[in-house]
C-alpha positions, 0 to 999 in steps of 0.5 A: 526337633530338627528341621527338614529341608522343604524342597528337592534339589534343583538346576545346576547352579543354585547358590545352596549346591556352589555353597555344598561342602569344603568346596566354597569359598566361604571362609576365604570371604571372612577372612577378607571381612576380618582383615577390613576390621583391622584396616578400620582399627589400625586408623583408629588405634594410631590416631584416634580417627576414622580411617578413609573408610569410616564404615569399613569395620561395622560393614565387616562385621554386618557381612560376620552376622550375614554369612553366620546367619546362614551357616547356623541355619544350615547347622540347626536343621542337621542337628539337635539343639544340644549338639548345636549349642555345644558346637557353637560354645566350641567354636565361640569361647576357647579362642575367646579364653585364649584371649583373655589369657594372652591379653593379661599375661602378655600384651598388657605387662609388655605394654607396662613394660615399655611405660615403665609403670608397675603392672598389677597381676590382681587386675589381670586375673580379674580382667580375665575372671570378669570377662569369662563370660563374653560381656566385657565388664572390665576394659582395661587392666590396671590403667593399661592401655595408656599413651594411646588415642583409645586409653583404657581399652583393651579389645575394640572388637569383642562387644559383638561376640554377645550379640553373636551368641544370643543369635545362636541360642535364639534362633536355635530355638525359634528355626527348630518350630514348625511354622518358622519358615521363610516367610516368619524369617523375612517378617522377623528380617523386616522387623529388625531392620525396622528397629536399626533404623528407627532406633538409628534415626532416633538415638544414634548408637545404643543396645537396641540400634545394635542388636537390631542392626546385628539381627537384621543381617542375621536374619537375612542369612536365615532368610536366604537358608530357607530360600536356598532351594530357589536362589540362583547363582546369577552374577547379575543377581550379585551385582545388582545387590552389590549397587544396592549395598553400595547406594546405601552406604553413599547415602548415609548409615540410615539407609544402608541399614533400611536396603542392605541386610538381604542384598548384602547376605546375597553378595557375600554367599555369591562371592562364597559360591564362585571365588575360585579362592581356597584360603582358609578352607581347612584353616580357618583363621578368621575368628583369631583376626577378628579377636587379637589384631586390636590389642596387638594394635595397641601394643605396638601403638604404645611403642609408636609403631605408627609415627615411624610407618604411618597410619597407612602402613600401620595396617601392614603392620597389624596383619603382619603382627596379627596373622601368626598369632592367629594361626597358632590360636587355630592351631593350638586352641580353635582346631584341637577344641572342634575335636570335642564334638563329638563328646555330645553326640548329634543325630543326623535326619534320617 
């Protein structure tokens, strides 16, 4: 079944008409969103600590889940959920694959290397075979990281990728039903907000925390997909959205999980909307910065990159080192895998 918009376009100015096209500035705001990630984790891969923003990676990847809410909605109403599914797969695993592959074939043997400790190529295959599936069940390989504040780890930032992945298949499902409209979105938005905190305030960091949290915003993008027809682009709008954000995270995690869903999904397609910015608008090379910046991060923290520049400047150092490989993973993997599309045919509404 494949959703029809409820409402005609209206006045100039809707944040749904700024956001229309190629034209926005939406992956421009990842990409920013993917360089706080590795802010966050140059800190704690140099030293084991938080950063002087100790929220600064999981707000990040609230803003991925915000913005990917909407955009998903936007994909299922134009489209099956056959073609959906496969375009998500498409954009998800190749890159995540490459990964995997460039983990144990380059980064760990490297890091082997610069220890002096033999390397085994059976772990690798396995690291690579047992993680095929986005689930991390195998962290290292062979012994690999070590020397490091995060030993045996090799990638701090994919445990949200099955998260991601089930969002795309639940809500493929569930946006495609005929009563599902804003008002099931805000009621589910309210329900996961509501397991984040409660979960947060009863048992701290767990599956349920996580996966509430993660919808949470999810759902919040959802939300505002449906509302699009009626939603301004109002600076003001944002900033009062922009303080609510920000009164959470100065009062505690707790809070910022009760208020921020919403008013940040609404902030970042504002910024989207108006950035007069166009990094990234045919070269989208977030994801590949997202994927490979920590175990890079790790690498060069095994060869005490960091006591030589810094923690500080060792965030220089993580974009310098992350940026050309995830150019080549967009260029080389990501781009060419988009090609296959076409191979399940969407339907466009008539």
């Amino acid at each position: 079944m494949t959703v029809r918009p409820q409402h005609a376009a209206s006045a100039e100015g809707q944040l749904s008409q700024r956001l229309a096209g190629r034209g926005n500035a939406l992956n421009a705001v990842r990409l920013m969103l993917a360089l706080f990630v590795v802010a966050d984790h140059s800190f704690k891969a140099a030293t084991g600590q938080p950063g002087p923003w100790p929220y600064l990676g999981g707000f990040a990847v609230d803003g991925f889940f915000a913005i990917s809410g909407y955009l998903i909605a936007g994909s299922r109403a134009r489209m099956e959920i056959k073609p959906f599914l496969w375009r998500r797969a498409l954009r998800l695993m190749p890159a995540y694959w490459m990964l995997l592959i460039f983990t144990a074939l380059l980064v760990a043997p490297a890091s082997a290397m610069l220890t002096s400790r033999p390397y085994d190529w059976g772990s690798a295959a396995g690291y690579v075979l047992r993680n095929a599936l986005l689930f991390t069940t195998q962290m290292g390989i062979d012994g690999t990281p070590a020397g490091v504040p995060y030993e045996g780890l090799w990638n701090a930032s994919t445990w949200s990728l099955p998260y991601e992945a089930a969002a795309y298949v639940l809500f493929g499902l569930v946006i495609a039903l005929p009563r599902f409209r804003e008002r099931w979105a805000a009621a589910l938005c309210a329900g996961l907000t509501g397991c984040a905190v409660a979960t947060s305030v009863g048992s701290g960091v767990g599956t349920a925390t996580e996966l509430g949290r993660l919808w949470s915003f999810f759902t919040a993008g959802v939300l505002l997909w449906f509302l699009r027809e009626r939603l301004p682009s109002s600076a003001g709008l944002a900033l009062v959205a922009g303080g609510l954000v920000a009164v959470g995270l100065a009062v505690g995690h707790t809070c910022y999980l009760a208020v921020a869903p919403l008013p940040l999904a609404y902030l970042l397609l504002w910024l989207g909307a108006n950035l007069r910015v166009r990094i990234g608008s045919r070269n989208d090379i977030s994801y590949g910065i997202y994927l490979f910046a920590f175990p890079l991060q790790q690498l060069l923290t095994i060869a005490k990159v960091p006591d030589v520049v810094g923690a500080a400047g060792f965030v220089a150092v993580s974009v310098a080192v992350t940026l050309p490989v995830a150019c080549a993973s967009w260029l080389l993997v990501e781009r060419p895998s988009l090609r296959l599309r076409q191979l399940v045919r969407s339907d466009q509404p008539a």
